[in-house]
N, CA, C and O atoms as a printed pandas DataFrame, in Angstrom:
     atom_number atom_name residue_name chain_id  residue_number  x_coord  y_coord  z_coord
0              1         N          UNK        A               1  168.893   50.111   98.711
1              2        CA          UNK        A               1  168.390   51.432   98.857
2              3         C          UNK        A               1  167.118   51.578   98.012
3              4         O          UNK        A               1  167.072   51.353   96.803
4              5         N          UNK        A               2  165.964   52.029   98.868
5              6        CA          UNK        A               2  165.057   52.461   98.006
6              7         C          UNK        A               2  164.498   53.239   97.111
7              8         O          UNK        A               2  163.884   54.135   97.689
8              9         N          UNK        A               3  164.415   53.325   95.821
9             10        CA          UNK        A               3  164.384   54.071   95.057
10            11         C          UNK        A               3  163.157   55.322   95.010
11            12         O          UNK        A               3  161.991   55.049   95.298
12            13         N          UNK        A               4  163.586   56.719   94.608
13            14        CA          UNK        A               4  162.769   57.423   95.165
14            15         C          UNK        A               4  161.425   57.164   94.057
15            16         O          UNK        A               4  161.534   56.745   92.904
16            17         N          UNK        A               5  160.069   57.566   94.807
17            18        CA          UNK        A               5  159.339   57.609   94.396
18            19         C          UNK        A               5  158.976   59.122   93.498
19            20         O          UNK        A               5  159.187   60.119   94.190
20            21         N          UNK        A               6  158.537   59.376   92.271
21            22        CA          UNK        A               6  158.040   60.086   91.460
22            23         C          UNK        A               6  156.748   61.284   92.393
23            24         O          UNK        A               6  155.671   60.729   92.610
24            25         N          UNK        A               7  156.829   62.409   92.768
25            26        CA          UNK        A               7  155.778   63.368   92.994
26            27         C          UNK        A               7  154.978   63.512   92.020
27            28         O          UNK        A               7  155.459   63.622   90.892
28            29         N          UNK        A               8  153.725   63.542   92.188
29            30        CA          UNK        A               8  153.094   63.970   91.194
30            31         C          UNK        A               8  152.015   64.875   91.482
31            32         O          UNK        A               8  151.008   64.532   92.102
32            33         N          UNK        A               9  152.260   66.236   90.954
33            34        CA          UNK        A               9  151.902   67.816   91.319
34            35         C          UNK        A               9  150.246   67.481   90.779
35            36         O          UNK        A               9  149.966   67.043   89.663
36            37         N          UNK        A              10  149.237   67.817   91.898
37            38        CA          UNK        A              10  147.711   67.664   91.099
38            39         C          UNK        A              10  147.640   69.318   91.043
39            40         O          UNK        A              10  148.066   70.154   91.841
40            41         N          UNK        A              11  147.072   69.434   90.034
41            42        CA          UNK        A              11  146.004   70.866   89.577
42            43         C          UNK        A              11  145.436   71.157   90.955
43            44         O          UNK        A              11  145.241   70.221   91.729
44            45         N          UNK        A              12  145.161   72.409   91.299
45            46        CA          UNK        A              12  144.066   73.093   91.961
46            47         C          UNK        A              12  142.835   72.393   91.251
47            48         O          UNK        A              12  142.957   72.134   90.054
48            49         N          UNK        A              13  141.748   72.094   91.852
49            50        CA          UNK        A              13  140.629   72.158   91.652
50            51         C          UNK        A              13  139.979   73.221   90.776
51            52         O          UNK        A              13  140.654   74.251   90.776
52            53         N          UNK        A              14  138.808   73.299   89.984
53            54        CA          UNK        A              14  138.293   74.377   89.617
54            55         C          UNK        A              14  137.786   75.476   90.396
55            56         O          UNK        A              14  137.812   76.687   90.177
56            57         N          UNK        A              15  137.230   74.678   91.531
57            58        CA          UNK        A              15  136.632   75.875   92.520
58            59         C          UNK        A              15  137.618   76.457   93.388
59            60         O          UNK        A              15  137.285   77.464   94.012
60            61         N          UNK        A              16  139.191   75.826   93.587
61            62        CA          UNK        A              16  140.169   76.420   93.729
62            63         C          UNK        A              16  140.561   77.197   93.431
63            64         O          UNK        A              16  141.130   77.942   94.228
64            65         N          UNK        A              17  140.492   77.447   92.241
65            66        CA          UNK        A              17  141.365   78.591   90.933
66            67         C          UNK        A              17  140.958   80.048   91.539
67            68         O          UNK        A              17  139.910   80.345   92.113
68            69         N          UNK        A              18  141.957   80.779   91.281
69            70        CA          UNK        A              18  141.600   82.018   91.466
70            71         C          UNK        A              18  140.495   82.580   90.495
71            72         O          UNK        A              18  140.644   82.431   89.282
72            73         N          UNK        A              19  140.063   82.831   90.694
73            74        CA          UNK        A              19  138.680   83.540   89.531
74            75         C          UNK        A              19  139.775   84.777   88.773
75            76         O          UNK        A              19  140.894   85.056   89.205
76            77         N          UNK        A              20  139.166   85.348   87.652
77            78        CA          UNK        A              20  139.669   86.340   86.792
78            79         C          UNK        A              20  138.900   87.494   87.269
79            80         O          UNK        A              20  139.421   88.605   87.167
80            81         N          UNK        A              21  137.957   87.399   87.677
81            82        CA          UNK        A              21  137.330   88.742   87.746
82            83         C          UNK        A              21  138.143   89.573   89.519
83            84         O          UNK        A              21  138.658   89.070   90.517
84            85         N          UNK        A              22  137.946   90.517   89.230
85            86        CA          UNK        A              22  138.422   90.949   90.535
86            87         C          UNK        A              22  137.474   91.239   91.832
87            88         O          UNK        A              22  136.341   91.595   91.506
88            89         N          UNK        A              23  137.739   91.146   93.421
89            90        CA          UNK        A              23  137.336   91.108   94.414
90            91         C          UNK        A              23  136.917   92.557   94.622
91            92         O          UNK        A              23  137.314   93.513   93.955
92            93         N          UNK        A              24  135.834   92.593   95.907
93            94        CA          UNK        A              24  135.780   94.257   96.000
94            95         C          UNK        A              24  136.699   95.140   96.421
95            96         O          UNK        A              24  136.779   96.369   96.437
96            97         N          UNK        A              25  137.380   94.236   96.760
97            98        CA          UNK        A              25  139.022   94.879   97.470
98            99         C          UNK        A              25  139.967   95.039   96.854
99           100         O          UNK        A              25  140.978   95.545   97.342
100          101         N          UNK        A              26  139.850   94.544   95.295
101          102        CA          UNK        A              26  140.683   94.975   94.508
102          103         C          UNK        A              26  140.587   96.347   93.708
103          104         O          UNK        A              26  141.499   97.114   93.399
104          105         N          UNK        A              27  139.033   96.449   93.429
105          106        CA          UNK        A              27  138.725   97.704   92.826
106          107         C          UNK        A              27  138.780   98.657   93.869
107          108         O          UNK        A              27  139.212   99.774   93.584
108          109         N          UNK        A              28  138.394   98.400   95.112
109          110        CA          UNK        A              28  138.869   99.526   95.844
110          111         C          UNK        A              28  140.365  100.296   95.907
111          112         O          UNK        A              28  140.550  101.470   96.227
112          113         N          UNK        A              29  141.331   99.353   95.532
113          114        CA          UNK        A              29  142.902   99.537   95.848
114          115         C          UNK        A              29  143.000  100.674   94.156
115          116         O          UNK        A              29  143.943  101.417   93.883
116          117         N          UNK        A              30  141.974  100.502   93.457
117          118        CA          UNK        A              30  142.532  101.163   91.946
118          119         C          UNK        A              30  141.520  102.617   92.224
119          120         O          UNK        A              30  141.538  103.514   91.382
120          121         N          UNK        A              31  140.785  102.714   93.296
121          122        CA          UNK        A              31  140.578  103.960   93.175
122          123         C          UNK        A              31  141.925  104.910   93.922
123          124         O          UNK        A              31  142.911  104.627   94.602
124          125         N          UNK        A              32  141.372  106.063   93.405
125          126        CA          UNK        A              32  143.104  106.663   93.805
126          127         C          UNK        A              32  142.748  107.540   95.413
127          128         O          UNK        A              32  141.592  107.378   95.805
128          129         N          UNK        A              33  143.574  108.337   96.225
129          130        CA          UNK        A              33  142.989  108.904   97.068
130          131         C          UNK        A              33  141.826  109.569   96.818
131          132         O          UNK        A              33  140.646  109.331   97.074
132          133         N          UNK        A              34  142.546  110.674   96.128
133          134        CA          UNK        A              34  141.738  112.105   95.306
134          135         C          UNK        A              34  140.436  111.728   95.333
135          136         O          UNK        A              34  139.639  112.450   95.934
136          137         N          UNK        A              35  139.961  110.460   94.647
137          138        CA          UNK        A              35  138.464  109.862   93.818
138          139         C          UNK        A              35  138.112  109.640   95.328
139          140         O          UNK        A              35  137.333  110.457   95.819
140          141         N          UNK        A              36  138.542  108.733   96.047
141          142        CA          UNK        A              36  138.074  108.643   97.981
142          143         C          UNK        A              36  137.482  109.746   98.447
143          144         O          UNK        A              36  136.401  109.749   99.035
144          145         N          UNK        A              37  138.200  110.771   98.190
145          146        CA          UNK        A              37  138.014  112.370   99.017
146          147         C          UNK        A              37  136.727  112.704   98.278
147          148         O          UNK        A              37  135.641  112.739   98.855
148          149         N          UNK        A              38  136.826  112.854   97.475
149          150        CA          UNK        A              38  135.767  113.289   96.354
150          151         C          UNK        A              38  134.310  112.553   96.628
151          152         O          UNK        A              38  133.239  113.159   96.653
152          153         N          UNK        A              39  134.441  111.430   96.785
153          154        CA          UNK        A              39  133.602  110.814   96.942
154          155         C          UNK        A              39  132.798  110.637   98.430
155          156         O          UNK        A              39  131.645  110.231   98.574
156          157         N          UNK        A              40  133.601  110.997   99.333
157          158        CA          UNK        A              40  133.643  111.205  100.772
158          159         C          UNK        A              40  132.904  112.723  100.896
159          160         O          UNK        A              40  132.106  112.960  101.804
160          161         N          UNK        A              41  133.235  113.621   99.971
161          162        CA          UNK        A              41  132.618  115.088   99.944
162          163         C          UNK        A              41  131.265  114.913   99.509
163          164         O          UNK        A              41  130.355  115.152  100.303
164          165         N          UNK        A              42  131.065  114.593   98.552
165          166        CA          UNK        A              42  130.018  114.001   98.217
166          167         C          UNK        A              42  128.773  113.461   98.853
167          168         O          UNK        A              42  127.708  114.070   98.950
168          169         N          UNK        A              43  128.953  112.613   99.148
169          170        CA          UNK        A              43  128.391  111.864  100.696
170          171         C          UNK        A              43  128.161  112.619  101.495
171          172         O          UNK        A              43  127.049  112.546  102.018
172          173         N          UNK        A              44  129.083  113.646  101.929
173          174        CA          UNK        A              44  128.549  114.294  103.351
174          175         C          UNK        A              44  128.029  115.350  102.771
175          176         O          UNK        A              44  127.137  115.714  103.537
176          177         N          UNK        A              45  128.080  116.430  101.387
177          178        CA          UNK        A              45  127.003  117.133  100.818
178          179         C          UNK        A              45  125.788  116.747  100.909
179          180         O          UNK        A              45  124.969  117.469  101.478
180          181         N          UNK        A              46  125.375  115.348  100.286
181          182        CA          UNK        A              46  124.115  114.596  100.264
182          183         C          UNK        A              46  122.995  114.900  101.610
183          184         O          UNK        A              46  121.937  115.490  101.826
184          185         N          UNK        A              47  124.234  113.890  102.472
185          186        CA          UNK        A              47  123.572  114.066  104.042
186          187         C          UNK        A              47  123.058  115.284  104.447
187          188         O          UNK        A              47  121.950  115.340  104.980
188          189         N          UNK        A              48  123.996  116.640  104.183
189          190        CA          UNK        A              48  123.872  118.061  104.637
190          191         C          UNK        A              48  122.601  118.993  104.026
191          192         O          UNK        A              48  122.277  120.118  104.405
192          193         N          UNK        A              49  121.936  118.111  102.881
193          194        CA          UNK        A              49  120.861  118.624  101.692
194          195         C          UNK        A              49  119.913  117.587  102.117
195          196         O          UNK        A              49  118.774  117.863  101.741
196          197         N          UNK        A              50  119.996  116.470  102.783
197          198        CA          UNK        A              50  118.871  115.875  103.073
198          199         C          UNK        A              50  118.077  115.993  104.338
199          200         O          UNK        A              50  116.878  115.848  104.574
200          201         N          UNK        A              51  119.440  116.397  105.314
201          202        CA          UNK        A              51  119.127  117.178  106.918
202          203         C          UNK        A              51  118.358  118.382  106.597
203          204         O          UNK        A              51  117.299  118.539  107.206
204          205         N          UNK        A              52  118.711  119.230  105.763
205          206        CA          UNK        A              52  118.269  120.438  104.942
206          207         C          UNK        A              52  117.281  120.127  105.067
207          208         O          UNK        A              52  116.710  120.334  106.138
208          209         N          UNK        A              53  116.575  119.412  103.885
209          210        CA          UNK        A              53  115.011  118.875  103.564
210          211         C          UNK        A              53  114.577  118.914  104.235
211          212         O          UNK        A              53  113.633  119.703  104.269
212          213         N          UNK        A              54  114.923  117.982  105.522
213          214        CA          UNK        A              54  113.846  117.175  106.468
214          215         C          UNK        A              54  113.446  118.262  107.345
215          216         O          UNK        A              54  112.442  118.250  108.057
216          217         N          UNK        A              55  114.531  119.469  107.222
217          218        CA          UNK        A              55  114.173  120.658  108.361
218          219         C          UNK        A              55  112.939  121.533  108.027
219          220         O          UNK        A              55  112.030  121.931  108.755
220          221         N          UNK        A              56  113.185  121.715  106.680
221          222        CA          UNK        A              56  112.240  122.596  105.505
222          223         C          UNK        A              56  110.955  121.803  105.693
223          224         O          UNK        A              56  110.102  122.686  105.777
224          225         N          UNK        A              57  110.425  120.788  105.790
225          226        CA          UNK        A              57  109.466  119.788  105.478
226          227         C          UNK        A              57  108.478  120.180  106.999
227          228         O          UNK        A              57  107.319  120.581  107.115
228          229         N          UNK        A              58  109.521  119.860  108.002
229          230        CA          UNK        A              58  108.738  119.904  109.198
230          231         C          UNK        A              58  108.164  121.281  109.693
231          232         O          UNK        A              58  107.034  121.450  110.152
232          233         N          UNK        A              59  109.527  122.620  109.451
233          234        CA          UNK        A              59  108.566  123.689  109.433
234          235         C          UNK        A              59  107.292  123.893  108.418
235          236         O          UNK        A              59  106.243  124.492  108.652
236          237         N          UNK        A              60  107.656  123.284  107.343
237          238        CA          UNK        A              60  106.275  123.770  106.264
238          239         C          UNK        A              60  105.237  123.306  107.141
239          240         O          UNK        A              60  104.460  124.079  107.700
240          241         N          UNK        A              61  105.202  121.724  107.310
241          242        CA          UNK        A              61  103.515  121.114  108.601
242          243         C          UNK        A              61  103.453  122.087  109.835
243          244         O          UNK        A              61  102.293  122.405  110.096
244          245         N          UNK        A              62  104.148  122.492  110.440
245          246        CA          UNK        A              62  104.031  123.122  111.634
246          247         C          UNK        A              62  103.205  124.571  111.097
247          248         O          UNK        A              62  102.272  125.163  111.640
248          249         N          UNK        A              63  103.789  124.819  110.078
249          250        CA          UNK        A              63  103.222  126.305  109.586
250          251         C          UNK        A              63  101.731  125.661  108.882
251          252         O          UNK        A              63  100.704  126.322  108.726
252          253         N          UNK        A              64  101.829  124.895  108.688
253          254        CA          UNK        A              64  100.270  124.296  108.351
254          255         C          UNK        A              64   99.026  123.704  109.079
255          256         O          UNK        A              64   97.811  123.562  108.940
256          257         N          UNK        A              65  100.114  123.428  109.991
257          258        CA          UNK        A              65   98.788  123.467  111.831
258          259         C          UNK        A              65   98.384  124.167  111.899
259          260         O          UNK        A              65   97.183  124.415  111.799
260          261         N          UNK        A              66   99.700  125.120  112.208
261          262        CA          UNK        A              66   98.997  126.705  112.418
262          263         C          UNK        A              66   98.259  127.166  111.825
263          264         O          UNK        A              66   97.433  127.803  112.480
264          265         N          UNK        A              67   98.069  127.160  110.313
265          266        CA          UNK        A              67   96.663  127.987  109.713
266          267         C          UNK        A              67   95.584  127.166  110.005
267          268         O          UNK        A              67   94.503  127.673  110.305
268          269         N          UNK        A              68   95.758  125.790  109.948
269          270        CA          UNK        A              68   94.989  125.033  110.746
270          271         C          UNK        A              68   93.956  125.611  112.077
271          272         O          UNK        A              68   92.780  125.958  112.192
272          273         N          UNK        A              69   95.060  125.493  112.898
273          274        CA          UNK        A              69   94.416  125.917  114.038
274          275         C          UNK        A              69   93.838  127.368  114.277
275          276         O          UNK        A              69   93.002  127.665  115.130
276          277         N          UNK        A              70   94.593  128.438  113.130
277          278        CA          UNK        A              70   93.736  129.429  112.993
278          279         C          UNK        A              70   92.214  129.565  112.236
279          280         O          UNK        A              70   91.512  130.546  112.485
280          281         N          UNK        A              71   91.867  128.756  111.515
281          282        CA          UNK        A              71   90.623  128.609  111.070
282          283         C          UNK        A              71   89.800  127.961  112.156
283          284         O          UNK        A              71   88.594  128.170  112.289
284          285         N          UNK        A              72   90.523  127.157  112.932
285          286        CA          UNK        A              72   89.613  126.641  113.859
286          287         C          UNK        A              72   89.244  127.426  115.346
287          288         O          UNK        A              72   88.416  126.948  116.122
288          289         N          UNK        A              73   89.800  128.384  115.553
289          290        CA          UNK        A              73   89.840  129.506  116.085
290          291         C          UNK        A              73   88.279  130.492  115.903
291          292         O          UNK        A              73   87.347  130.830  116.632
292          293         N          UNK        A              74   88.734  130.690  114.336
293          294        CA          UNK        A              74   88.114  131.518  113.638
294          295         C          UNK        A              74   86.301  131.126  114.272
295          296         O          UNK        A              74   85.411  131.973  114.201
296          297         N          UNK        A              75   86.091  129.786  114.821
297          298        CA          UNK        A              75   84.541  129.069  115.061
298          299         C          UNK        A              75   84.508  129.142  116.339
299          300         O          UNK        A              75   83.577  129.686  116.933
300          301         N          UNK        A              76   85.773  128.467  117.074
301          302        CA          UNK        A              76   85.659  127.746  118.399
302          303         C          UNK        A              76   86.872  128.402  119.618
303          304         O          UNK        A              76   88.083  128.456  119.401
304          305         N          UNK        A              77   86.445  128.687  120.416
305          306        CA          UNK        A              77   86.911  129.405  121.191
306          307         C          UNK        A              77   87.979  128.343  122.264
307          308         O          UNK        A              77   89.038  128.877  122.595
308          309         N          UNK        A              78   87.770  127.164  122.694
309          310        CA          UNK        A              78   88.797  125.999  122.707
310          311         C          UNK        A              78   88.336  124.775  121.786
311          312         O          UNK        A              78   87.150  124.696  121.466
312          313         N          UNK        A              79   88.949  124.145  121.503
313          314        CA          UNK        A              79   88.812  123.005  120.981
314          315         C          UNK        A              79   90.650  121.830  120.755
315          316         O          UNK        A              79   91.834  122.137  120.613
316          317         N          UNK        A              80   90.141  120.950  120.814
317          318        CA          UNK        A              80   91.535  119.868  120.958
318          319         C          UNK        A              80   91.332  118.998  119.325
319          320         O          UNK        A              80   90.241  118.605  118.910
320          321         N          UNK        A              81   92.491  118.857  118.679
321          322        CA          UNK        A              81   92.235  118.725  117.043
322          323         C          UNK        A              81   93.312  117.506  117.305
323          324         O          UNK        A              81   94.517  117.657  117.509
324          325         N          UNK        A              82   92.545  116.184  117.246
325          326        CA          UNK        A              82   93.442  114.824  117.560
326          327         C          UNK        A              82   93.514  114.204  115.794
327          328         O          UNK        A              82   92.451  114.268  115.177
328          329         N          UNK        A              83   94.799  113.611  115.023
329          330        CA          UNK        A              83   94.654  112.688  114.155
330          331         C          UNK        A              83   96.070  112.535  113.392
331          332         O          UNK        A              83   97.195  112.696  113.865
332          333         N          UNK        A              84   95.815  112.292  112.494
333          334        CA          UNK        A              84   97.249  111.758  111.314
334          335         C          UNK        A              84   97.552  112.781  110.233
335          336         O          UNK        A              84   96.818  113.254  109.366
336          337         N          UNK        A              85   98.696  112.973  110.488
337          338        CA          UNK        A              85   98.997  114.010  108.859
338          339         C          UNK        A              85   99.169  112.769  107.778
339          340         O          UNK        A              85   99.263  111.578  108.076
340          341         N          UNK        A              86   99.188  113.360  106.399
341          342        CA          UNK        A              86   99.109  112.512  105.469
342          343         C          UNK        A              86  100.299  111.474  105.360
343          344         O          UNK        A              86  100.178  110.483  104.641
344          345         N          UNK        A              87  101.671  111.763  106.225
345          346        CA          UNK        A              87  101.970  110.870  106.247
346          347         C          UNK        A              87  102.173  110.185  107.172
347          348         O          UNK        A              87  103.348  109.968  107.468
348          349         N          UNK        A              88  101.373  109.746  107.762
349          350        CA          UNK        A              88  101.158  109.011  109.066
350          351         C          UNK        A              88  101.381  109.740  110.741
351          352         O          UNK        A              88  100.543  109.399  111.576
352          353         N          UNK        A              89  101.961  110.249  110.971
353          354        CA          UNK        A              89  102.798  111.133  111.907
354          355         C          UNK        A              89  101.226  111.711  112.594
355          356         O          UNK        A              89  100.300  112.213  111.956
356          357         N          UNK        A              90  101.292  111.461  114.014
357          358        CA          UNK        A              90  100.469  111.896  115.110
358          359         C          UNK        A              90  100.280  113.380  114.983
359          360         O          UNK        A              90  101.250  113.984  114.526
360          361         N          UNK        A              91   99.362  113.988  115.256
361          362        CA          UNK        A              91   99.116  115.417  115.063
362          363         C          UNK        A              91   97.927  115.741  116.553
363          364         O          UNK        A              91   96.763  115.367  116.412
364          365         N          UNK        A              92   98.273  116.312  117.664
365          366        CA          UNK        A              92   97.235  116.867  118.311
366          367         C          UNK        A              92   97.736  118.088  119.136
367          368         O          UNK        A              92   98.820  118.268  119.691
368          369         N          UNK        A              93   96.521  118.951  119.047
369          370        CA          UNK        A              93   96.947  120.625  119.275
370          371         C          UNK        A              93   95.565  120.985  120.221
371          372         O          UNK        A              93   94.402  120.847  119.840
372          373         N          UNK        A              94   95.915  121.375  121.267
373          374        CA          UNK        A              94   94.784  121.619  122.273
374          375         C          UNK        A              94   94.999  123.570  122.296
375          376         O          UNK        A              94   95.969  124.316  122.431
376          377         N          UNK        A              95   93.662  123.751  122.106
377          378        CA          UNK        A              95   93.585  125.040  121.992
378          379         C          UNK        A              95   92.773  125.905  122.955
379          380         O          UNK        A              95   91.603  126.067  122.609
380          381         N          UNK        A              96   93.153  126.496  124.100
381          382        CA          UNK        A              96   92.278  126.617  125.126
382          383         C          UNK        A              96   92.437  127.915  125.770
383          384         O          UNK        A              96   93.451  127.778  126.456
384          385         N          UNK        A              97   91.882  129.403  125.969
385          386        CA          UNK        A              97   92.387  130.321  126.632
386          387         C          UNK        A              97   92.353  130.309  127.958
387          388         O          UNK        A              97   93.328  130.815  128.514
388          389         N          UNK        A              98   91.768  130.009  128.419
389          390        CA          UNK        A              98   91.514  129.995  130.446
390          391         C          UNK        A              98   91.453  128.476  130.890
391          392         O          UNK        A              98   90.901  127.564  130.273
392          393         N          UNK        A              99   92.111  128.401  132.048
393          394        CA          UNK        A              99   92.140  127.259  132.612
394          395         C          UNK        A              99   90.944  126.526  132.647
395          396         O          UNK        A              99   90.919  125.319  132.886
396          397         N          UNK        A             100   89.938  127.218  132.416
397          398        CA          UNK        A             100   88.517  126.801  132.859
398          399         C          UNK        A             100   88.436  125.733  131.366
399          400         O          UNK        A             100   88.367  124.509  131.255
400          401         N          UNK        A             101   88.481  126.772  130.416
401          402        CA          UNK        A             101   88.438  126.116  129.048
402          403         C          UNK        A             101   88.971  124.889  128.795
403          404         O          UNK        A             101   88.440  124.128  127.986
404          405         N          UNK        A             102   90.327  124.510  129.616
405          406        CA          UNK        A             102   91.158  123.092  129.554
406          407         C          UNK        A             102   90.774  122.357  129.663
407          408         O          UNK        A             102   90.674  121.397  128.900
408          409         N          UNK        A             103   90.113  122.646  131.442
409          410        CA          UNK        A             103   89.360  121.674  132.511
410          411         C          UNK        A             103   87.987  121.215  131.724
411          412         O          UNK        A             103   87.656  120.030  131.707
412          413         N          UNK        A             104   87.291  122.135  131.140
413          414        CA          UNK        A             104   86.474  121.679  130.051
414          415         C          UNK        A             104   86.501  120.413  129.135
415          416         O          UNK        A             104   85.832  119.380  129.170
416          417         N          UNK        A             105   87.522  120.848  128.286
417          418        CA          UNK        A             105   88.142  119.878  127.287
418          419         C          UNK        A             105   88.438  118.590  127.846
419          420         O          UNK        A             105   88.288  117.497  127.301
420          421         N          UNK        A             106   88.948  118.882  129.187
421          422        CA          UNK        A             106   89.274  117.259  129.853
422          423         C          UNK        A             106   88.475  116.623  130.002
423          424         O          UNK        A             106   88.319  115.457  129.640
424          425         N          UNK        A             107   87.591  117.543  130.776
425          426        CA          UNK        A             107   86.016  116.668  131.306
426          427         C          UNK        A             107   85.493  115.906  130.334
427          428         O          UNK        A             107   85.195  114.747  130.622
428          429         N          UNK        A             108   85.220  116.522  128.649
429          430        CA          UNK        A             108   84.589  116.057  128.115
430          431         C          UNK        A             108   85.397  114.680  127.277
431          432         O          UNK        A             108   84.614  113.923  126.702
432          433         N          UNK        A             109   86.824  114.345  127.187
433          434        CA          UNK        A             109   87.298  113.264  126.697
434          435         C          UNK        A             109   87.105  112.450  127.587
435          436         O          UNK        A             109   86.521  111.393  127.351
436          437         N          UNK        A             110   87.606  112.808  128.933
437          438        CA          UNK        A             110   87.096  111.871  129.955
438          439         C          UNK        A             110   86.082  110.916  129.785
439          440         O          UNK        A             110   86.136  109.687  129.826
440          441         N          UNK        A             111   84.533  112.193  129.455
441          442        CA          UNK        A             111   83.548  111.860  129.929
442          443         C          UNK        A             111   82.735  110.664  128.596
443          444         O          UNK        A             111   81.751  109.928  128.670
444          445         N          UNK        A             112   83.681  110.942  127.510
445          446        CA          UNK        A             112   83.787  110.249  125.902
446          447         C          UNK        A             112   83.984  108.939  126.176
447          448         O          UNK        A             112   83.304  107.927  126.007
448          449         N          UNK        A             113   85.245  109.202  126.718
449          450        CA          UNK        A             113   86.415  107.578  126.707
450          451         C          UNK        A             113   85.814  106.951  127.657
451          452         O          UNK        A             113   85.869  105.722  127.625
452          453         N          UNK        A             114   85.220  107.489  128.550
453          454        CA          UNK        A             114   84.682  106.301  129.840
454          455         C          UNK        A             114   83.522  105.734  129.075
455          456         O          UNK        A             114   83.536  104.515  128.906
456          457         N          UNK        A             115   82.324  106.558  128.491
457          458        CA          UNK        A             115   81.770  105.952  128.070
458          459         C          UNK        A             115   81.538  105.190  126.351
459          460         O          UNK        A             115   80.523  104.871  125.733
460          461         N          UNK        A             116   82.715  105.131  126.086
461          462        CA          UNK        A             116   83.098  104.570  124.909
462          463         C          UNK        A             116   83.331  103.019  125.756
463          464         O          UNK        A             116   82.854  101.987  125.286
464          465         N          UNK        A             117   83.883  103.027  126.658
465          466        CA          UNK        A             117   84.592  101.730  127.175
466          467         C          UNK        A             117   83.113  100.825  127.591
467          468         O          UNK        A             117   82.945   99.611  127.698
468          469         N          UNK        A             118   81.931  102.247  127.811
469          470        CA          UNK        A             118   81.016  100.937  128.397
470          471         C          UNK        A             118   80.636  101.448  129.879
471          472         O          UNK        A             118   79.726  100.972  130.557
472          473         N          UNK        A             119   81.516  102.530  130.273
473          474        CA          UNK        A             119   81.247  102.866  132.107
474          475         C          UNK        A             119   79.616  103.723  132.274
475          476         O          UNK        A             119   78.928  103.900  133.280
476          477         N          UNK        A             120   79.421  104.072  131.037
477          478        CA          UNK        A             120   77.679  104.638  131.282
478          479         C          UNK        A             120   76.623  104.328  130.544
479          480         O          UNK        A             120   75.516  104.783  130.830
């Protein structure tokens, strides 16, 4: 009969070992509900004050065209005001009382852009 052979148990590896420090899933399990909720309120306050902002921000420019376009009024009876607000964002406001005045305004970008390209 053959005699049994001896096991011999190896160590985990080092890069095996469980580490000591804890996973993100562990600190998550030690927050409690309450701190979740709280923190969840939080968050959606933030969002609700930053939607806020962004609303406040866009009427302020819009109300700033407008005096805009009232000074430009104040000279020009139509005129079309093409460019960039300071922070990048497209800005153009065509200002025209009678159809005639439009047809005007068209003619003359038309008559710009064609010959910007070279057609006269």
């Amino acid at each position: 009969m053959p005699t049994p052979k001896k096991q011999i148990k190896k160590e985990p590896s080092p890069s095996k070992k469980r580490s000591s420090k804890k996973s993100s899933l562990d600190t998550e399990a030690d927050i409690s509900s309450a701190e979740q909720l709280t923190v969840h309120q939080l968050i959606a306050q933030t969002l609700l004050r930053y939607k806020h902002e962004q609303l406040q921000d866009k009427k302020h420019k819009f109300r700033e065209i407008g005096h805009l376009v009232g000074m430009c009024e104040e000279y020009l009876s139509s005129f079309a005001l093409i460019g960039y607000s300071l922070e990048g964002e497209k800005v153009v406001v065509f200002n025209h009382s009678t159809s005639k005045d439009e047809a005007a305004i068209t003619d003359l970008f038309r008559s710009t852009f064609i010959g910007l390209m070279g057609g006269n």
